[in-house]
N, C-alpha and C positions, 0 to 999 in steps of 0.2 A: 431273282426272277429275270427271265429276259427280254427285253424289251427291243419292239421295232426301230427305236427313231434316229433319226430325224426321216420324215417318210421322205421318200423317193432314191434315198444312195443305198439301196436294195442290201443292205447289209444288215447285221444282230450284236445287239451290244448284249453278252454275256452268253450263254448255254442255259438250254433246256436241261432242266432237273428232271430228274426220277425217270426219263425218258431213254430209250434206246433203239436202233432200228436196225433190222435184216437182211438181206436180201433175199428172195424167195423166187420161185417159179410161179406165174398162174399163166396157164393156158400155153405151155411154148416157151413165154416171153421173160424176162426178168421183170421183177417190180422190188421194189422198196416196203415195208411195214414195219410199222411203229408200233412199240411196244411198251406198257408200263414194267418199271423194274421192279414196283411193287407188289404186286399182284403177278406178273406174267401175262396179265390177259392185254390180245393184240387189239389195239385203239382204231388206226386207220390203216391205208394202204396208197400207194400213191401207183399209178397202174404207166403202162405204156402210153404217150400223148399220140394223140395219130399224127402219122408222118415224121416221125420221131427218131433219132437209132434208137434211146435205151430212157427208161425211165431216169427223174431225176432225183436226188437223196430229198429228206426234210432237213430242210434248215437249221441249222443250231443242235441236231439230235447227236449225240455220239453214238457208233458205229458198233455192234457188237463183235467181237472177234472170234472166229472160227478155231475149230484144236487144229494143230498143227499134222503134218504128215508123224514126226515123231510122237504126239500125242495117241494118237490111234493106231498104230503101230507096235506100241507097246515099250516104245523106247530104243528097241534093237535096229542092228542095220545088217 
């Protein structure tokens, strides 16, 4: 399990399990979403801060990875 401390040196001792996040569109903008890996179903959403350039990742979540140009493509060049 991952835990916050020592509080204030704004760091994660370990990774968030079963968790993964996106990047997604709402409205225009990029945001972040969190997802369970077990289920599929999207948990939260972390949105554009005002005055902000880009939303920020969750903490400790691993990243999911997109198919590649080769993967959709079908292999060929």
């Amino acid at each position: 399990m991952a835990i916050n401390k020592p509080v204030g040196d704004n760091a994660r001792k370990g990774a968030v399990k079963k968790r993964s996040q996106v990047k997604t569109k709402l409205g225009g903008e990029t945001a972040w979403t969190k997802r369970s890996r077990k289920s599929g179903e999207f948990m939260a959403l972390k949105k554009l801060a005002k005055k902000k350039s880009g939303a920020r990742k969750f903490k400790g979540v691993r990243v999911e990875k997109k198919a590649g140009k080769k993967a959709r493509a079908g292999g060929r060049r």
